[in-house]
Kinemage of the C-alpha trace (Angstrom):
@kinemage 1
@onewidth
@group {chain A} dominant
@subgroup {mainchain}
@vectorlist {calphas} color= white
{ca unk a 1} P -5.100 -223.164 -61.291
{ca unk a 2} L -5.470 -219.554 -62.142
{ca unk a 3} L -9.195 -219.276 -61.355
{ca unk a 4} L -8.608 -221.250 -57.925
{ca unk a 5} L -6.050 -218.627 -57.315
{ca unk a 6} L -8.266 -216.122 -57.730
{ca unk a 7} L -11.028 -217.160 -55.601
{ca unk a 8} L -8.566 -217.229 -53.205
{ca unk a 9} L -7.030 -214.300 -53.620
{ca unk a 10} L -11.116 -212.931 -53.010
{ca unk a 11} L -11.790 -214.859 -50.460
{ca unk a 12} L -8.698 -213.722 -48.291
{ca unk a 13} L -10.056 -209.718 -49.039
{ca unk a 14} L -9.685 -207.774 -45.670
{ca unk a 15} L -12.402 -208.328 -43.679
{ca unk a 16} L -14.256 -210.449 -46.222
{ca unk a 17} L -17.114 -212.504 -45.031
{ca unk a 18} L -18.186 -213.494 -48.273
{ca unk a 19} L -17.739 -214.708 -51.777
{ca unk a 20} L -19.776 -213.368 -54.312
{ca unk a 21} L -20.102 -214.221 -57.897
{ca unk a 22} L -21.687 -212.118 -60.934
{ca unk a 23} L -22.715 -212.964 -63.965
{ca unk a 24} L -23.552 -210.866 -66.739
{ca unk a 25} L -25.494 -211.713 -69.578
{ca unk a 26} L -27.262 -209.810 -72.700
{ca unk a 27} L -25.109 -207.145 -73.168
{ca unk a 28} L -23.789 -206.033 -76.934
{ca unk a 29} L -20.508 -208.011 -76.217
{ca unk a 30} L -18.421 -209.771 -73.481
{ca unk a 31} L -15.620 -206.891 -72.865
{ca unk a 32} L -19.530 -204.539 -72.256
{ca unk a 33} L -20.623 -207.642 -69.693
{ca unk a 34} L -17.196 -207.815 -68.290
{ca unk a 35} L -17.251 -203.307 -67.371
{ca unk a 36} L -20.735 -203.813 -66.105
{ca unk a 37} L -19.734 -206.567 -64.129
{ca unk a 38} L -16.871 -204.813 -62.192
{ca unk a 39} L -19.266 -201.795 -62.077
{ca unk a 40} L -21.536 -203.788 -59.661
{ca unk a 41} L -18.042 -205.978 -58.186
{ca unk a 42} L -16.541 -202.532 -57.715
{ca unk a 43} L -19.769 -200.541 -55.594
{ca unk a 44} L -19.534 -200.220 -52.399
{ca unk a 45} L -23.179 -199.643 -52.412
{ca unk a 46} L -23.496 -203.173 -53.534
{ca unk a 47} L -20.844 -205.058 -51.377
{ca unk a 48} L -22.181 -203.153 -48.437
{ca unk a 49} L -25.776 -204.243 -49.268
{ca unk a 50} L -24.422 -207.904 -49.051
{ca unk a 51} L -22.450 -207.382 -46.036
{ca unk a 52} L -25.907 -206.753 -44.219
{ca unk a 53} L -27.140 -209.581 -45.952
{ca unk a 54} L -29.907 -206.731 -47.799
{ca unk a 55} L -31.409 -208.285 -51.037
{ca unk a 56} L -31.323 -204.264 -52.138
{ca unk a 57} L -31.587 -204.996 -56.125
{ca unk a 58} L -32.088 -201.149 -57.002
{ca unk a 59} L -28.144 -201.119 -55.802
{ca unk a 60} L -27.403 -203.532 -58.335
{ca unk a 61} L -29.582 -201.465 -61.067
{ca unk a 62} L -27.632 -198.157 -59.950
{ca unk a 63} L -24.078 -200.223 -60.829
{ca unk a 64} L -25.777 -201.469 -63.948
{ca unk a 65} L -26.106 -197.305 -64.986
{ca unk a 66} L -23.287 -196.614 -63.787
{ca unk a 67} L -20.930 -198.439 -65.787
{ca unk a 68} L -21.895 -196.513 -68.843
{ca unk a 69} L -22.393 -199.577 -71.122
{ca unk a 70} L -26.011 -199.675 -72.916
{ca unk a 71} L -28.312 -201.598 -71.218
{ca unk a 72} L -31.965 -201.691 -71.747
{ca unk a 73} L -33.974 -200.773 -68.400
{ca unk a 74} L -37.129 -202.344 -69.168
{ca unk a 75} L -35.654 -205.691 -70.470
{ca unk a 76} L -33.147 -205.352 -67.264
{ca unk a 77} L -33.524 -209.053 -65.053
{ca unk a 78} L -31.800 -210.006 -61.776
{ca unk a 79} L -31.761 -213.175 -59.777
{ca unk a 80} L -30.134 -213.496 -56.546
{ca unk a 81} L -29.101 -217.235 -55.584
{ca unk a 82} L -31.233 -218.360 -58.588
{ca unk a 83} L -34.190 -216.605 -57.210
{ca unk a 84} L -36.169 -214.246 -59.691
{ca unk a 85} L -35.792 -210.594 -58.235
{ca unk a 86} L -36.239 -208.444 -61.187
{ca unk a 87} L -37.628 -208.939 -64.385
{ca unk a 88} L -38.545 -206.442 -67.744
{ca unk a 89} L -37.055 -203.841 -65.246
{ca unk a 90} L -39.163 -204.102 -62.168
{ca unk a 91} L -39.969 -206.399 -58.899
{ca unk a 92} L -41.884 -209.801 -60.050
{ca unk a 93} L -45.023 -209.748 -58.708
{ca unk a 94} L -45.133 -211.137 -56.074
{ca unk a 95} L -41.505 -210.921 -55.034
{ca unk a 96} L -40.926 -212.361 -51.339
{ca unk a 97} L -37.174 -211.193 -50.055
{ca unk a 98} L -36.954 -213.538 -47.417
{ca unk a 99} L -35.690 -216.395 -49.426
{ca unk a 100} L -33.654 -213.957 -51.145
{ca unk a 101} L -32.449 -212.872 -47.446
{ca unk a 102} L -31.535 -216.474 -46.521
{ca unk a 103} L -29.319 -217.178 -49.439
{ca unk a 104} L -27.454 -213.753 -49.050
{ca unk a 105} L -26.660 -215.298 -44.985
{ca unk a 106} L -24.320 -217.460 -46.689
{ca unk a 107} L -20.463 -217.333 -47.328
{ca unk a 108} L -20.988 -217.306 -51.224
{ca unk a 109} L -23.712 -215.190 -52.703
{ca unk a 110} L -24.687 -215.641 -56.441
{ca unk a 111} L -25.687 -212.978 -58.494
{ca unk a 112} L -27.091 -212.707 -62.520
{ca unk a 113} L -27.696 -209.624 -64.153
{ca unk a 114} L -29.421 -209.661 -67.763
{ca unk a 115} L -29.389 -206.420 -69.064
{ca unk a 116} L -31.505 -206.925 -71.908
{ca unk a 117} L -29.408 -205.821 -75.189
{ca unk a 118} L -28.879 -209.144 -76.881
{ca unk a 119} L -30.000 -212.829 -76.626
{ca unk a 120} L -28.506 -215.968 -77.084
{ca unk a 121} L -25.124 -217.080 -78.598
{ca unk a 122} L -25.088 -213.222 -79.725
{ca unk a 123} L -25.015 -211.813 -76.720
{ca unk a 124} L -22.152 -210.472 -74.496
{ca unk a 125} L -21.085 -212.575 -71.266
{ca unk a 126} L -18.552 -212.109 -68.161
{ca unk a 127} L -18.384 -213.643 -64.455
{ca unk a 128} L -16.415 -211.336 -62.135
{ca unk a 129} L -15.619 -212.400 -58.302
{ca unk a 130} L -15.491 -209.997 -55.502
{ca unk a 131} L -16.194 -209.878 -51.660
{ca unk a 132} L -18.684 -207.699 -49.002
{ca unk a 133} L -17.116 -204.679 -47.591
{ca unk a 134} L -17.502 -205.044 -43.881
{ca unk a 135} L -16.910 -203.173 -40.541
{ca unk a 136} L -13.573 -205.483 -40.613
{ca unk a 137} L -12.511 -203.967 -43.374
{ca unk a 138} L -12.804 -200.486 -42.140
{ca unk a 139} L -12.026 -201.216 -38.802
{ca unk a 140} L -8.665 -202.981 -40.739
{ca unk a 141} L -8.309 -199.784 -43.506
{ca unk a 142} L -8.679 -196.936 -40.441
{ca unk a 143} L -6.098 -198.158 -37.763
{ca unk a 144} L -3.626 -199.365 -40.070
{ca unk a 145} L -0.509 -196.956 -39.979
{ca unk a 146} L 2.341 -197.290 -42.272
């Protein structure tokens, strides 16, 4: 009940066109996952970037620095709607955006971030939900008077 309630507490955001969900894995522990995964929840870099439906990953590494947890930028991986963006902390060869594009034109966009400090069952975890920031929402934000 409390996790539907907060999907749709996201999915009612001002302006909100779409639902995104992060995961964060390989980080020391899951309180580390859970700060880097508000860090990249919290940019507007980021929710902009999905708003124009831009697979722009190197917004998702600048979150990733900016939350101030360790991560390790050469073991760094992203995937964007279970596509392979990122990996050892640069493109895959090879790396094609369009699928990448096409996924991010839905309502819910899925992201994973591995930033490389631990592996398996010793490694640090944390989902966080959030929503784009649109030209609703500002258009909502700038003529609302109080």
């Amino acid at each position: 009940v409390m996790r539907d309630l907060a999907h749709q507490i996201v999915r009612d955001g001002e302006g909100a066109s779409k639902f995104i969900t992060i995961n964060v894995t390989g980080a020391n522990d899951d309180g580390a996952a859970k700060v880097i995964g508000l860090a990249i929840a919290n940019s507007p870099l980021v929710k902009t970037a999905i708003a124009g439906e831009d697979p722009n990953w190197g917004r998702i590494v600048m979150a990733v620095g900016k939350a101030g947890e360790a991560a390790d930028r050469d073991k760094l991986a992203i995937r964007i709607g279970g596509i392979q963006i990122a990996k050892n902390g640069e493109a895959i060869e090879g790396y094609e955006e369009t699928p990448v594009a096409k996924h991010m034109q839905g309502e819910e966009v899925d992201i994973e971030v591995d930033v490389g400090m631990r592996d398996g069952s010793k490694c640090g975890t944390a989902t966080v939900w959030t929503c784009d920031l649109t030209h609703d929402y500002i258009r909502i934000n700038a003529d609302y008077r109080s």
